[in-house]
C-alpha positions in Angstrom: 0.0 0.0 0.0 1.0 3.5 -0.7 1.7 5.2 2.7 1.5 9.4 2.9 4.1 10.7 4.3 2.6 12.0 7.8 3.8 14.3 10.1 7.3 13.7 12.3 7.1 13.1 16.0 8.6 16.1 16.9 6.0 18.2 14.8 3.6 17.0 16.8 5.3 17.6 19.9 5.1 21.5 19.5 2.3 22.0 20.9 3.7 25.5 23.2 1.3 28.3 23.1 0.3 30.1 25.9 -2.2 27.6 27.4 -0.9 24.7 25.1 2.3 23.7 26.5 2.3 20.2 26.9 3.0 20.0 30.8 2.3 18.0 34.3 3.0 18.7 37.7 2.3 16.9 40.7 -1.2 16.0 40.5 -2.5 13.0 41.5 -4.9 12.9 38.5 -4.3 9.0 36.7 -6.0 7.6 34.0 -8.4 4.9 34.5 -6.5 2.6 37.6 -5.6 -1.4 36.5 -6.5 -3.7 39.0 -3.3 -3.2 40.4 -3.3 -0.2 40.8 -6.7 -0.4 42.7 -4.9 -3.2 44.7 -2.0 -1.0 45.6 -3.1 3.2 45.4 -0.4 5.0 44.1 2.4 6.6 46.2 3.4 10.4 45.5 6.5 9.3 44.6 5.1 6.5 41.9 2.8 9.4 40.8 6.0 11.4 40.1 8.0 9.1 38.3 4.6 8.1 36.2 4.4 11.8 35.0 8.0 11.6 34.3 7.9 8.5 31.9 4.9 10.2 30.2 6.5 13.2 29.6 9.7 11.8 28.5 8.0 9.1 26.2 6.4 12.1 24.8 10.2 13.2 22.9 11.3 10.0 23.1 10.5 6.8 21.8 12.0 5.1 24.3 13.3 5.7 27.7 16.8 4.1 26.8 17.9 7.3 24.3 19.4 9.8 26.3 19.0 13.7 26.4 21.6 14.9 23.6 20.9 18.2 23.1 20.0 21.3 24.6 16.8 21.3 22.0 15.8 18.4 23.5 16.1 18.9 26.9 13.6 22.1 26.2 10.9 20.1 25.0 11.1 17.6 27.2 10.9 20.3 30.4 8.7 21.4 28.2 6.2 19.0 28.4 6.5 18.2 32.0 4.9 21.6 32.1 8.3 23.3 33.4 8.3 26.3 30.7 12.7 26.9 30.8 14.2 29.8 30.1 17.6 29.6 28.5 18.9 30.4 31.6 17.3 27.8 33.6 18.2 25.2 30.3 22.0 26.6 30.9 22.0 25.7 34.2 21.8 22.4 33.6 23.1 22.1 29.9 26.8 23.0 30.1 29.9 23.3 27.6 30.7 20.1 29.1 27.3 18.2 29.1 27.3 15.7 26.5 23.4 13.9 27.4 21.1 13.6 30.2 19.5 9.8 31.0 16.1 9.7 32.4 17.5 9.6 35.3 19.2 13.1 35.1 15.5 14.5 33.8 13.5 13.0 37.1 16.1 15.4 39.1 15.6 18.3 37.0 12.1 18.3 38.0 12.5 18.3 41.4 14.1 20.9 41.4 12.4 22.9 38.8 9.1 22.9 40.2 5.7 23.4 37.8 4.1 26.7 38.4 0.9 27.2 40.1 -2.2 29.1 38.6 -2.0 31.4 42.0 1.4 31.7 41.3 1.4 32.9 38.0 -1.9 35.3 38.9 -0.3 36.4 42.0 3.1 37.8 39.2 1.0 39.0 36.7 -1.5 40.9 39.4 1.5 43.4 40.5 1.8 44.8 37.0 -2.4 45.2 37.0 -2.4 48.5 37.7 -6.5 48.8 37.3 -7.5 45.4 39.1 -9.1 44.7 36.0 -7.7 41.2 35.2 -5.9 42.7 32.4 -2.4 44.7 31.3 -1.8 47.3 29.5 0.1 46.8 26.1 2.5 49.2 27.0 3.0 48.1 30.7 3.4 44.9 29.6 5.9 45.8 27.1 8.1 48.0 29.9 7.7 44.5 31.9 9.2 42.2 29.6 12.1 44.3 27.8 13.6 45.8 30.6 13.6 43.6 33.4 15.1 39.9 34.1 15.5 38.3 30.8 14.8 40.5 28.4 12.4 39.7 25.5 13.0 41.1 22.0 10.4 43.8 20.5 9.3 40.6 18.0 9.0 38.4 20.8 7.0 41.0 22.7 5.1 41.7 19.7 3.9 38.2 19.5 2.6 38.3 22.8 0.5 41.2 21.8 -0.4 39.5 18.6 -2.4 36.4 20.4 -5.5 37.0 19.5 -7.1 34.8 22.2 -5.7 36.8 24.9 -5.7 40.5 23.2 -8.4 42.9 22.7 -8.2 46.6 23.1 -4.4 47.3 23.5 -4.7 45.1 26.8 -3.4 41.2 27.7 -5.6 39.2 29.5 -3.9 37.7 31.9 -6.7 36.1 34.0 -8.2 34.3 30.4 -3.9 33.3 29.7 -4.1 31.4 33.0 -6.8 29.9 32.9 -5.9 28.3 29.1 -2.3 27.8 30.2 -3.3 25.6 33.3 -6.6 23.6 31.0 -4.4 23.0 28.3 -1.7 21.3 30.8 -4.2 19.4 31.9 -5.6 18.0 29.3 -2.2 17.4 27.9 -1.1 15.4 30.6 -4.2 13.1 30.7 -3.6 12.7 27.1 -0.2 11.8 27.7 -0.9 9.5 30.8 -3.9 7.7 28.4 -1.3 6.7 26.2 1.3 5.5 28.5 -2.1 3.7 30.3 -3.1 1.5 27.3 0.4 0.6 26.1 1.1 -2.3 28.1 4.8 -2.6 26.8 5.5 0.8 27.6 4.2 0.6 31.3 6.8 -2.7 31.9 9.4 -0.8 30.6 12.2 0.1 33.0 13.1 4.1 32.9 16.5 4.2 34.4 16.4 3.1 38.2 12.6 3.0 37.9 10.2 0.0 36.9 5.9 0.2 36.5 4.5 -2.4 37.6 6.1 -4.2 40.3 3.7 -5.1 43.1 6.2 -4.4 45.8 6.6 -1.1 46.7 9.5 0.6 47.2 9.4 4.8 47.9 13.3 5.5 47.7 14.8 4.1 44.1 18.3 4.6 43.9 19.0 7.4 41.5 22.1 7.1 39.0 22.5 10.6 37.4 25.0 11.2 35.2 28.1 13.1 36.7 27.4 16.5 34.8 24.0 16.9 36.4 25.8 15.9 40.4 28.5 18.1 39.2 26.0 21.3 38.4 22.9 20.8 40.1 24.2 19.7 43.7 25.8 23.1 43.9 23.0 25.2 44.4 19.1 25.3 44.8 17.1 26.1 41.5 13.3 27.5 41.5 11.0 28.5 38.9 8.0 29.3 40.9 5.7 31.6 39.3 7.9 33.0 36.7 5.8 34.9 34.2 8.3 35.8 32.3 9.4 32.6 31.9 5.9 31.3 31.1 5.6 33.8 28.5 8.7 33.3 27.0 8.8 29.9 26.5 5.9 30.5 24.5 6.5 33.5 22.1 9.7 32.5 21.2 8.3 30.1 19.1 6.0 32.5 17.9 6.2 35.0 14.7 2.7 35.4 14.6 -1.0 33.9 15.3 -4.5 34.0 13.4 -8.2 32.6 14.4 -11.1 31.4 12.7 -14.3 31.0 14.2 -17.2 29.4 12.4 -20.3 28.0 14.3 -22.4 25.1 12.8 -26.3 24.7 13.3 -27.6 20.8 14.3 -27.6 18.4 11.1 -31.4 17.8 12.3 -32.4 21.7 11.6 -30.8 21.4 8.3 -32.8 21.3 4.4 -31.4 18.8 2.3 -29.4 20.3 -0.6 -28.7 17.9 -3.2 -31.7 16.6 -5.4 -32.0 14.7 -7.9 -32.3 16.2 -11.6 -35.8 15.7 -13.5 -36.7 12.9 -15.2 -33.5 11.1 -14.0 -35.7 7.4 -14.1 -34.8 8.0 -17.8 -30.9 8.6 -17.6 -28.5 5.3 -17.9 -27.1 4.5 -14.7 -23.8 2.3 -13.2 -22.7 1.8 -10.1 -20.1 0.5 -8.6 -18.9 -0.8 -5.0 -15.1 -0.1 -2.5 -14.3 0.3 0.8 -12.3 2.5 3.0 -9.8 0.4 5.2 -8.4 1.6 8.0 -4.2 0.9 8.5 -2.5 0.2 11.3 -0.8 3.4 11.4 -4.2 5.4 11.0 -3.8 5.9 7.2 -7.0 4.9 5.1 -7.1 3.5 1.9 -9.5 3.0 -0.5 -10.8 1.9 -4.1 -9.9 4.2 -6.9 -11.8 4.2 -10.1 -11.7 5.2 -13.8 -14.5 6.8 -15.8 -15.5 6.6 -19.1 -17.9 9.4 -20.7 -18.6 8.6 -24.8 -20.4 12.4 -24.9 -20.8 15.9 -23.7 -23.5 15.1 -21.1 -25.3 16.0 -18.0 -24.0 13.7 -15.1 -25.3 12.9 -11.5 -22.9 11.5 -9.4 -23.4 10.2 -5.9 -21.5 8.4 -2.9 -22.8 7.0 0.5 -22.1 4.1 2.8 -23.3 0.7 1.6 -26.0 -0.7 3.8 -24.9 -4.1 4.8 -26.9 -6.9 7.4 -27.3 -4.9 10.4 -27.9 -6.2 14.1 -31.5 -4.8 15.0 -31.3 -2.4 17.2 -27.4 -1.9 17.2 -26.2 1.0 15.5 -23.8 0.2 12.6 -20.7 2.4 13.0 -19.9 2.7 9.3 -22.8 4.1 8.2 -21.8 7.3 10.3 -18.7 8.0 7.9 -18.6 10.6 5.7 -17.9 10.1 2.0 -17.1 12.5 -0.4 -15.9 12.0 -4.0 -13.1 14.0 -6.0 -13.6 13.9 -9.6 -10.5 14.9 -12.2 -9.9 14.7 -15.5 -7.2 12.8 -17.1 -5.7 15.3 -20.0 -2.6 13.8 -21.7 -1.8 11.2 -19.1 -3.1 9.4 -16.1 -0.2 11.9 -14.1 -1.8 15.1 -15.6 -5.2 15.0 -13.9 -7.2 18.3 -13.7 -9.9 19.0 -10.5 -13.8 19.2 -11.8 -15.4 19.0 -9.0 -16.7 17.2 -5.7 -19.7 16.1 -4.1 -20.4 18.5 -2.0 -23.8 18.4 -1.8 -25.8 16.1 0.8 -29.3 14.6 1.5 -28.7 12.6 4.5 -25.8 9.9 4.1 -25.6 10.9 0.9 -23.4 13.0 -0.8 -23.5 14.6 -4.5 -23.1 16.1 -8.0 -24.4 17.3 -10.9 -23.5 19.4 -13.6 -22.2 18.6 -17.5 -19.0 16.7 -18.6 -17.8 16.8 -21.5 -16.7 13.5 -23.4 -13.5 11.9 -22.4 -11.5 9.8 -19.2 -12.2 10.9 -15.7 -10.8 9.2 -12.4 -12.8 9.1 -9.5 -10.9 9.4 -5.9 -13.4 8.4 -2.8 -12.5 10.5 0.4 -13.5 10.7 3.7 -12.2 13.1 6.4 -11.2 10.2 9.1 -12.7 12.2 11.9 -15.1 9.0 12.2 -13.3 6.2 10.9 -10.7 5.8 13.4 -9.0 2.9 15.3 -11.0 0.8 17.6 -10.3 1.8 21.5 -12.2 -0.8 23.5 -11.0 -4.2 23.5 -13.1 -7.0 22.6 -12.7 -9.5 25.5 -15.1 -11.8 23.3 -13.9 -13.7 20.8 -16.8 -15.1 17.8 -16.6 -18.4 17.1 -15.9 -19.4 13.4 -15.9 -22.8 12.6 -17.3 -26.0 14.8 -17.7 -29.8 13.8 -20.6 -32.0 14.0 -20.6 -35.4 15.9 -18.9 -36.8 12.6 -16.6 -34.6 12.8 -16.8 -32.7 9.6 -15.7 -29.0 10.0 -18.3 -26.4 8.9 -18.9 -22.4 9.3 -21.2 -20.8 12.1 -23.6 -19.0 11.6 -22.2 -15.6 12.4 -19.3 -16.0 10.1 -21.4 -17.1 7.0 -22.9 -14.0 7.4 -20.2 -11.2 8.1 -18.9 -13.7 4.8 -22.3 -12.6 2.9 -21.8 -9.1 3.9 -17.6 -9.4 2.9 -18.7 -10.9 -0.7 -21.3 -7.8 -0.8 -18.6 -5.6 -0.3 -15.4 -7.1 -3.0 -18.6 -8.2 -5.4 -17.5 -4.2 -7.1 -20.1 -4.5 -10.2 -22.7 -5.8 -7.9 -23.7 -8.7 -9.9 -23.6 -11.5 -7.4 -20.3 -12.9 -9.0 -16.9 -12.4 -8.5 -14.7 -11.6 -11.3 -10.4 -12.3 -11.2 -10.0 -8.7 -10.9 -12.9 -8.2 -8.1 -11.0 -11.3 -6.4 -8.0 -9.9 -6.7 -8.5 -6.7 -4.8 -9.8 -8.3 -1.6 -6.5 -10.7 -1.8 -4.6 -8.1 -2.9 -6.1 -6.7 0.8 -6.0 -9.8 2.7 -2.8 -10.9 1.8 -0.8 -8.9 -0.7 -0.5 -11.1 -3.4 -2.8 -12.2 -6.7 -4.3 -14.9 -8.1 -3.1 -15.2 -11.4 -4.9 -17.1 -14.4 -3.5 -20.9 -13.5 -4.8 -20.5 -9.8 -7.9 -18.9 -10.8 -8.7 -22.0 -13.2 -7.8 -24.3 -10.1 -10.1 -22.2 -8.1 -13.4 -22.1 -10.6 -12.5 -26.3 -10.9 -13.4 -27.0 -7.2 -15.5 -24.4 -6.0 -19.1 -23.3 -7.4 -18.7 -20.7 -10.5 -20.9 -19.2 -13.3 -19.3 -17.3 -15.9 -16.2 -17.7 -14.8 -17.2 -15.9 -11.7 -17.0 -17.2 -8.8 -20.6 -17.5 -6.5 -21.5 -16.6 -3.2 -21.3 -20.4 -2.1 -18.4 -20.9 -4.1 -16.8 -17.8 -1.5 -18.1 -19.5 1.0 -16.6 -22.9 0.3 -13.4 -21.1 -0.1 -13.2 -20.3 3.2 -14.0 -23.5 4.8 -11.1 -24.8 2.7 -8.7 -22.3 4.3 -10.2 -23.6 7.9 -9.4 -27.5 7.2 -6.4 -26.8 6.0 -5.3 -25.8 9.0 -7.3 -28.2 11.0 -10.1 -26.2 12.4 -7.3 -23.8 13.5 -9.1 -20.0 12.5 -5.9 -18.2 12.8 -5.7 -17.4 9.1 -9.5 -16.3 8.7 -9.2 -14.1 11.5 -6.1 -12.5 9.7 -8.9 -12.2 6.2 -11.5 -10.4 9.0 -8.6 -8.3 10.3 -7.6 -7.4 7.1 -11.4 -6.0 6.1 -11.8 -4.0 9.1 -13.7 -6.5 11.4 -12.9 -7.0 15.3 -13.2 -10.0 17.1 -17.0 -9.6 17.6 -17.5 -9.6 14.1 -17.9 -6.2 14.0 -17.2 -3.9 11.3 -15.3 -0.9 13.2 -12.4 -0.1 10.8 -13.7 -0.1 7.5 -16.4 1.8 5.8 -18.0 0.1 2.4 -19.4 2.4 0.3 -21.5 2.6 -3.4 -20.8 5.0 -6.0 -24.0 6.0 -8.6 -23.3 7.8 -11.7 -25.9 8.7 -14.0 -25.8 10.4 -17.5 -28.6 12.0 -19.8 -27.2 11.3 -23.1 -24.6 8.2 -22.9 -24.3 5.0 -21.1 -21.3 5.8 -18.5 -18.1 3.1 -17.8 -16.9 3.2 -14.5 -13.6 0.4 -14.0 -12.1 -0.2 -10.1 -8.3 -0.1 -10.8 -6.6 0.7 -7.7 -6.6 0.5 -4.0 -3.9 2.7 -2.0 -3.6 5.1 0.3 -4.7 8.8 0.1 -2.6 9.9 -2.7 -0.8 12.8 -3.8 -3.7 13.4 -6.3 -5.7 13.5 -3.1 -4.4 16.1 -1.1 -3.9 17.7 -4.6 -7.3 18.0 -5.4 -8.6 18.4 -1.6 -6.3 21.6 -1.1 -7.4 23.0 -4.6 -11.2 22.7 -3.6 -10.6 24.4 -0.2 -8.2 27.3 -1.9 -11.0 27.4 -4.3 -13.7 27.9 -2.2 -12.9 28.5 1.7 -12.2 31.9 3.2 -8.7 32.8 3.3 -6.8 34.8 6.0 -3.2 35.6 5.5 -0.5 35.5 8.3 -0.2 39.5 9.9 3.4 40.1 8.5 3.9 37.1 6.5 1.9 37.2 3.3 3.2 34.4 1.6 1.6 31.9 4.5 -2.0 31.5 3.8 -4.5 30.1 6.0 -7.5 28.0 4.3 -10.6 27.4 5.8 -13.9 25.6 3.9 -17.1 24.7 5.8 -19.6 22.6 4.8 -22.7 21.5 6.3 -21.0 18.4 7.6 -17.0 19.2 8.0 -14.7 22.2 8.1 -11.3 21.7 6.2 -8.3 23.7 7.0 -5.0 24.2 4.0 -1.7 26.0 5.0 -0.8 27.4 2.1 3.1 28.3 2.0 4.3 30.7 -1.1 8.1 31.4 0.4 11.1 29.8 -0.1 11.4 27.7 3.2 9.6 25.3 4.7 7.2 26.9 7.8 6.1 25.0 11.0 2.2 26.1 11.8 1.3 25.5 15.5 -2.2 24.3 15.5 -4.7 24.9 18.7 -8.4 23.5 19.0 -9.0 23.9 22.7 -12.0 26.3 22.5 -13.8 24.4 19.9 -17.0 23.1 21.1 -19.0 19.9 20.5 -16.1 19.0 17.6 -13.9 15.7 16.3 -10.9 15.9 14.1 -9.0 14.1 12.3 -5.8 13.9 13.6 -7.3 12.8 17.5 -5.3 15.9 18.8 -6.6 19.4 20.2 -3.2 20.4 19.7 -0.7 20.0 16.9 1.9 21.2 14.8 2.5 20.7 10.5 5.6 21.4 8.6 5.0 22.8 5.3 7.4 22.7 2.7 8.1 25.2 0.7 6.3 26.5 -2.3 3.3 23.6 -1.4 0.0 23.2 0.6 -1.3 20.9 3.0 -4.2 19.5 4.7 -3.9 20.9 8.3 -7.2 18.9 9.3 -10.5 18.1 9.0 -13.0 19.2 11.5 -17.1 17.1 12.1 -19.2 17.5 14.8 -19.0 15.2 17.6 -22.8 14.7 18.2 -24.3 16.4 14.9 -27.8 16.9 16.1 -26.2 19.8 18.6 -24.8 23.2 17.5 -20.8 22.7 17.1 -18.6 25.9 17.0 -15.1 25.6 15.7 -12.2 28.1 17.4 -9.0 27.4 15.7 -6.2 29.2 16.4 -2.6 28.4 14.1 0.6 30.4 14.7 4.0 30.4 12.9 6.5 28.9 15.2 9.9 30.4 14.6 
């Protein structure tokens, strides 16, 4: 499969606004307790070295790579919520410092202790001349350029240029606290969550210090390296309720900042807006079948199709989820996901493809197009945003049963498989003819296990199982599959791989794919539509994608930058965000969803950062509501880190 490139690690680890930083402190906030943990409460001292690992797993992939440079020992006091100045990151970062263990981190943040919302109110109060919560521009700048560490007029500038925390000439200092210390929060259960769920991470040993052991023991021996006993045992560091530093961490990394606000209605209040054209009973029709699957790494991929129009025509084009066996009563999570088709032409070759439209247009699940094409070849990419086809959470302690044998012995299917079976053959069955053809065939192995069937295996295949046409039937499918099962002797380890592989959990469920039917209908000619690949979001994609948004979203450009463009497109269903970089070096946009309301993206983060190269445009993210029959307001607020 075709992977896109997504963003590096440490892009997403920039998450330092004011109010974004990833941070911790001491609280005794966990996520949800283990039995042993419930067994044995948690210690301050196991609390503390907890945070730690999270925060350090948050830079670095494991807790065996060491500190080695000063860069890196920023973001990692960073996101334990410590906000250092460069003097603070000299003091323990010296010409002779060559890395920092885990070890050496845990007795950094002893001694640099996280500040405190009264802390940080109590600093900012003495310059808040009015007792208004707020400070003046001008006060602030005096503040911040003359005393301590001095900040530069740009840095400064940045401050003032946060919209979220600006208005009137004055900084709010009382709204900056209160984002600054939500933000941490939230970041630190998100980075406890992950350390909670990853069971290898949570026995991994972190220098002196091991999860999991049922026998406690409150004083682990410490082995710092000898720079940090050198430097740090000397004297007695403190941080508390340095403003300065709080607001310098942050606008340093900060040229400049811009906000969109766009509040969306309840789907249930909204008119349909795509109808069908008259007379349409008497246009030819085709239709055709795919599926998004859902990768391990969170990429999707999908069907990809060619069209064939004889004729300048009027077309109607249409995508929606395919409507599969349901269990009554249970609501079918699939049917949820958004789909949206890009169609392009193809000019002078399949790599010169031109945008015509999208369907944009929706009457309930369904989403659609009409308007004229003129004759010639047309490829037809099937998107959806991923803000609702994401990887399964909850485990599924249950395991169906496949296969059983009958008091002779003989090996058949259960029930429950033959029919997720039906609804797979539904699904791969592309032309929807009840038959499968050697090319539908060959995408679902193509899916299952990476290989095809050529001709001399298909011919083996249509001699011992049921065929008409050279097509292989339903019961010939299923047949298949019981084949598979007594070759292995009962043993369903490779059929479970075939139900992995199609987005099915051990339930049986369908939770990480999304099948879906494409419609095309055309006035004056009979329409070809042809599946020929299955890959990844491609380049033509995010092509086509940013070229719709640029094409029809409101644009705002960066104050002081105007060759970095920020895209936004709203629909009645999702909100789509392009960068849009013009310059001559590649920019790193810091992205910050906190004050959204009622909203899902794409990327699973409230807070992230995308490198865009230079001279290009990217998909920042894709925004849906998170219960769509209830308003849903979308703040987003994307800075240029420096």
């Amino acid at each position: 499969m075709v992977i896109r490139e997504r963003p590096r690690p440490v892009q997403l680890r920039m998450a330092i606004s004011p109010g974004s930083d990833a941070a911790f402190s001491s609280q005794k906030s966990t996520p949800s307790e283990s039995p042993q943990t419930k067994k044995f409460p948690r210690t301050e001292e196991e609390i503390f070295y907890m945070n730690c690992r999270a925060a350090y797993l948050t830079v670095f992939k494991s807790s065996l790579e060491n500190i080695v440079s000063k860069d890196q020992l920023y973001l990692a006091l960073q996101h334990a919520g410590r906000n250092p100045s460069q003097k603070t990151i000299n003091k323990y970062w010296t010409p002779q410092t060559a890395k920092l263990n885990f070890d050496d981190f845990c007795i950094i943040l002893r001694k640099e202790k996280p500040t405190s919302k009264t802390e940080l109110l109590k600093s900012f109060k003495q310059l808040d001349v009015n007792d208004d919560g707020c400070i003046l521009h001008a006060d602030l700048y005096k503040f911040l350029t003359k005393r301590g560490e001095k900040m530069t007029r740009e840095e400064v500038n940045s401050i003032i240029n946060l919209v979220d925390v600006n208005a009137d000439g004055k900084f709010d200092y009382i709204k900056f606290c209160k984002l600054y210390m939500t933000t941490n929060e939230q970041c630190l259960k998100n980075t406890l969550e992950k350390l909670e769920v990853d069971s290898k991470l949570r026995r991994h040993q972190f220098g002196n210090h091991i999860e999991g052991s049922s026998e406690r023991d409150p004083s682990p021996v410490r082995k710092p390296s000898p720079s940090i006993i050198r430097k740090t045992d000397q004297e007695t560091f403190s941080n508390k309720g340095d403003t300065r530093s709080s607001l310098l961490s942050a606008t340093r990394k900060f040229k400049t900042s811009l906000s969109f606000t766009i509040t969306m209605g309840a789907y249930s209040n909204q008119n349909s807006k795509l109808t069908e054209p008259n007379l349409i009973k008497d246009w030819q029709c085709m239709q055709s079948k795919g599926c998004f699957f859902l990768e391990e790494d969170g990429e999707i991929v999908s069907h990809q199709y060619r069209m064939q129009i004889a004729q300048r025509s009027m077309v109607y084009l249409t995508i929606k989820p395919l409507n599969l066996s349901q269990v009554e009563g249970k609501p079918s999570p699939w049917l949820s996901v958004d789909t949206t088709l890009y169609i392009l032409k193809e000019n002078e070759s399949q790599a010169n493809l031109q945008l015509v439209c999208f369907t944009e247009l929706q009457n309930r699940e369904v989403f659609g197009w009409t308007g004229e094409l003129g004759p010639g070849i047309y490829w037809l990419i099937p998107s959806t945003t991923g803000c609702r086809l994401r990887k399964e959470r909850k485990p599924v302690t249950d395991e169906a049963q496949l296969v059983y044998r009958d008091e002779t012995g003989e090996l058949f299917l259960t029930k429950e498989f033959r029919s997720t079976l039906s609804d797979i053959f539904e699904v791969i069955d592309l032309d929807g003819n009840g038959l499968l053809s050697l090319e539908e065939y060959n995408f679902f192995e193509l899916r299952t296990s990476g290989e095809k069937c050529d001709e001399d295996a298909w011919a083996v295949c249509r001699e011992n199982f049921d065929t008409k046409k050279n097509e292989l039937t339903r019961q010939g499918f299923m047949d298949l599959n019981l084949m598979e099962a007594n070759d292995r002797e009962g043993d369903p380890c490779d059929l479970w791989v075939t139900l992995h592989s199609m987005g099915y959990n051990k339930a049986l469920e369908l939770t990480e794919a999304c099948p879906f039917v494409i419609d095309i209908y055309a006035e004056k000619c009979k329409p070809k539509i042809k599946a020929v690949h299955m890959e990844a979001c491609s380049g033509q994609l995010e092509k086509a994608i940013c070229k719709s948004v640029l094409s029809k979203g409101d644009a705002k450009v960066m104050d002081g930058y105007e060759n970095i463009i920020v895209h936004t497109y709203s629909c009645d269903t999702w909100i789509t965000s392009v960068v849009e970089n013009k310059s001559d070096e590649k920019v790193i946009i810091h992205i910050n969803n906190e004050l959204s309301k009622n909203c899902i993206n794409n990327r699973g983060l409230n807070i992230f950062a995308v490198e865009v190269a230079p001279k290009s445009t990217m998909v920042c993210q894709h925004v849906m509501p998170l219960n769509e029959r209830q308003e849903w307001i979308y703040y987003c607020i994307y800075s240029l880190i420096s």
